[in-house]
C-alpha positions as CSV (number, residue, x, y, z in Angstrom):
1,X,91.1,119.9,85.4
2,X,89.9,122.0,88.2
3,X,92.7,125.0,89.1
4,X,92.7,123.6,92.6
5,X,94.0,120.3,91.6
6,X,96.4,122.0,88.8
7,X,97.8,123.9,92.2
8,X,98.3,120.8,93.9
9,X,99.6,118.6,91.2
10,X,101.7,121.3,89.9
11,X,103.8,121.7,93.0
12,X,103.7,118.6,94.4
13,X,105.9,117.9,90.8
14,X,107.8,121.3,92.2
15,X,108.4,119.9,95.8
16,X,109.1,116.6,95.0
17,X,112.9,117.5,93.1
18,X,114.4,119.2,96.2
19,X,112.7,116.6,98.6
20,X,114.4,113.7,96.7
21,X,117.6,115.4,96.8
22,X,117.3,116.2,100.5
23,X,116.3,112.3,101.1
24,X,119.5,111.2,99.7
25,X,121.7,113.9,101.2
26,X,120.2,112.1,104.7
27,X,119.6,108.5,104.1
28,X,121.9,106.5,105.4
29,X,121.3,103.3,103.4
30,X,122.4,99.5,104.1
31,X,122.6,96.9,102.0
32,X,119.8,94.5,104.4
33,X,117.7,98.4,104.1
34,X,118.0,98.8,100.2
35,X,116.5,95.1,100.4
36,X,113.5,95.4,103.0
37,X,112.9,98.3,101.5
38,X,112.8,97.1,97.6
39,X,110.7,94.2,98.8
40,X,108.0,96.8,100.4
41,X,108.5,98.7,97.0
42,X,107.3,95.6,95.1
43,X,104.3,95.4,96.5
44,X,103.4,99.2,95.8
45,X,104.3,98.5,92.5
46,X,102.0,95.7,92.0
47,X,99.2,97.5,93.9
48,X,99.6,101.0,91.2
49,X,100.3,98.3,88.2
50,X,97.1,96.6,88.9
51,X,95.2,99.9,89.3
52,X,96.6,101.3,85.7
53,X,95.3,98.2,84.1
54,X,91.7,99.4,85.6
55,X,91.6,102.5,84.9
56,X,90.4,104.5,82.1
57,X,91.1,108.2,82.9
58,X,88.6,110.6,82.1
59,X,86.6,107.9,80.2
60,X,84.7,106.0,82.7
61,X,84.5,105.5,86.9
62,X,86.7,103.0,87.3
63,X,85.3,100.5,90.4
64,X,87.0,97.2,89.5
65,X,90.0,95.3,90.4
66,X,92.0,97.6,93.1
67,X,89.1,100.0,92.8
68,X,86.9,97.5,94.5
69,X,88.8,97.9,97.5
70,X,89.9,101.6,97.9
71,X,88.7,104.4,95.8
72,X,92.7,105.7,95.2
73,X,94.7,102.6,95.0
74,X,97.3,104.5,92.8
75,X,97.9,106.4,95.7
76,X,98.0,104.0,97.8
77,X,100.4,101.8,96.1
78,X,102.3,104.9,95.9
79,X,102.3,105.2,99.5
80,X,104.0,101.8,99.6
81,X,106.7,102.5,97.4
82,X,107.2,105.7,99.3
83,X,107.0,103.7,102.1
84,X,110.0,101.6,101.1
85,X,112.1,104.1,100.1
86,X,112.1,105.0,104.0
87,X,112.7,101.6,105.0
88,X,115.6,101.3,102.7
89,X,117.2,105.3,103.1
90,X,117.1,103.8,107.1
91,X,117.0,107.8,108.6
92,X,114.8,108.9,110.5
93,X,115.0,112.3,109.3
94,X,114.3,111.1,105.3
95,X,111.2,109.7,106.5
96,X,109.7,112.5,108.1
97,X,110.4,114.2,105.3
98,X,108.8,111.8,102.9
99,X,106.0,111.1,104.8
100,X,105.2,114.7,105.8
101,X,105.2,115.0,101.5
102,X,103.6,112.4,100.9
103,X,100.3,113.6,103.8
104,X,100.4,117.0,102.9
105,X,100.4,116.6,98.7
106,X,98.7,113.3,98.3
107,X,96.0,114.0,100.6
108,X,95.2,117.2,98.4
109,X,95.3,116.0,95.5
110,X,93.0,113.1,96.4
111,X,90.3,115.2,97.9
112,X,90.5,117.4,94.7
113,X,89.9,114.5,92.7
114,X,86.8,113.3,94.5
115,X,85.5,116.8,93.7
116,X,86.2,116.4,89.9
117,X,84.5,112.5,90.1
118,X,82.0,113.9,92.0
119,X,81.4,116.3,89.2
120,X,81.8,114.0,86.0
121,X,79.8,110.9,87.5
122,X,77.3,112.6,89.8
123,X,75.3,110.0,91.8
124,X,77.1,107.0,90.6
125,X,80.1,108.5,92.2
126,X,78.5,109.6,95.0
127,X,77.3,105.6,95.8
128,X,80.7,104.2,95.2
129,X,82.4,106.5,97.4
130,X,79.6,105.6,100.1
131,X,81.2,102.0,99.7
132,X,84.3,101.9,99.4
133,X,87.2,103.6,101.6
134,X,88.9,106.8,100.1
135,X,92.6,105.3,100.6
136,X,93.1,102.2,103.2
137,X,91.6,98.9,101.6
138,X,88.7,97.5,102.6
139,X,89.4,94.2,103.3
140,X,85.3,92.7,102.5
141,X,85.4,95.1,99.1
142,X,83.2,97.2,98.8
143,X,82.0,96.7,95.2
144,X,80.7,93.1,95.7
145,X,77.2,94.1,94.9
146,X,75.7,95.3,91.5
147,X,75.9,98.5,90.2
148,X,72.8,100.3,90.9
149,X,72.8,103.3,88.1
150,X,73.4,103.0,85.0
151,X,76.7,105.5,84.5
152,X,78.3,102.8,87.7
153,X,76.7,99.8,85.2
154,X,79.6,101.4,82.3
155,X,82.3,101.8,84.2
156,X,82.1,98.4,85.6
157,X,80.9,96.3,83.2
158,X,84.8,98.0,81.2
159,X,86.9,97.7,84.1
160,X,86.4,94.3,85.3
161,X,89.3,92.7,83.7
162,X,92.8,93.8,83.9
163,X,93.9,94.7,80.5
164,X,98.1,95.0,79.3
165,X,97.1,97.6,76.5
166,X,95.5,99.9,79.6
167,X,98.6,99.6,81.6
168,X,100.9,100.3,78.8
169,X,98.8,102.9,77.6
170,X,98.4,104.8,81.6
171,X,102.7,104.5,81.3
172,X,102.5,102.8,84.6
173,X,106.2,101.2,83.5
174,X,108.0,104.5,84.0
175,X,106.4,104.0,88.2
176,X,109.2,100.3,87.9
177,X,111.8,102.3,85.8
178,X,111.2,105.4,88.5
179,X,112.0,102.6,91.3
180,X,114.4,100.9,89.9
181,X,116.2,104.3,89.1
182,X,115.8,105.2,92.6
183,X,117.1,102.2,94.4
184,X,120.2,102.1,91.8
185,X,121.2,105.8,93.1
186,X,120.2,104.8,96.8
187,X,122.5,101.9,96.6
188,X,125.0,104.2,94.8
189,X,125.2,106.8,97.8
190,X,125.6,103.9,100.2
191,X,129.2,102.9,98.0
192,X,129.7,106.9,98.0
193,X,128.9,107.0,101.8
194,X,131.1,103.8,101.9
195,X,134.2,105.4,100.4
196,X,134.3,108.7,101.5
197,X,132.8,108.2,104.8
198,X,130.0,110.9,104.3
């Protein structure tokens, strides 16, 4: 791992503790909020559960499933779930917070990434990228033609199929129990909120 990326991963870990707690301090939840946003959660979770089950880190370039469409769809099904957590805290100031962390650290740490890809696969990365959107799906995917070098042939012809044992072994669970976690203390501040009338 390159130092720049261990600089960005490292504090976006950092940042993230005292964002959370500022997000709660200032979200202002309802039960119909909590709901939308759960819903809008979901669907990140499906987007970054489907990617996991993809991806082979440090193995292989992963350009199936998800992959086909956007070259980070962790990121972008994280972007949802982030997404819904600022539909459900229902404050405007929790969003800009969580959006401005979410540009500034994901953005980064994506770019940083393409430089390590670029570096481990070389051309085949090089063509993929050329394809297929850094973040926002392509709709058409981009991957519908056949791999024209042999290090894109390998990680395609592995990461066609969705696999369980991938998903489980990426931990993508603790991205559900992180949610479910999250919405549990969200709804708790609302009863807090509720009772105390803070």
């Amino acid at each position: 791992m390159t130092q720049p990326r261990k600089f960005w991963m490292r504090w976006r870990v950092r940042v993230g503790y005292p964002v959370a707690a500022i997000y709660l301090l200032l979200a202002r939840p309802l039960p119909r909020s909590i709901l939308w946003g759960a819903m809008i959660a979901v669907v990140g979770l499906i987007v970054r559960g489907a990617a996991s089950g993809h991806l082979r880190k440090d193995r292989e370039l992963a350009v199936g499933g998800p992959y086909a469409r956007t070259r980070n769809p962790l990121y972008f099904g994280s972007a949802l779930l982030a997404a819904g957590f600022v539909v459900a805290g229902r404050s405007v100031w929790a969003g800009a917070l969580v959006t401005v962390y979410f540009a500034v650290f994901y953005y980064a740490v994506m770019r940083n990434e393409e430089r390590d890809l670029h570096n481990r696969f070389g051309a085949a990365f090089d063509e993929y990228a050329r394809r297929v959107p850094l973040f926002f799906p392509s709709i058409t995917g981009g991957c519908a033609s056949e791999p024209s070098s042999a290090g894109e042939a390998a990680g395609s012809a592995n990461g066609k199929k969705f696999s369980w044992a991938q998903y489980r072994r990426n931990r993508e669970y603790r991205a559900f129990i992180g949610t479910i976690a999250g919405l549990g203390i969200l709804w708790l501040r609302m009863e807090l909120r509720n009772r105390l009338g803070y």
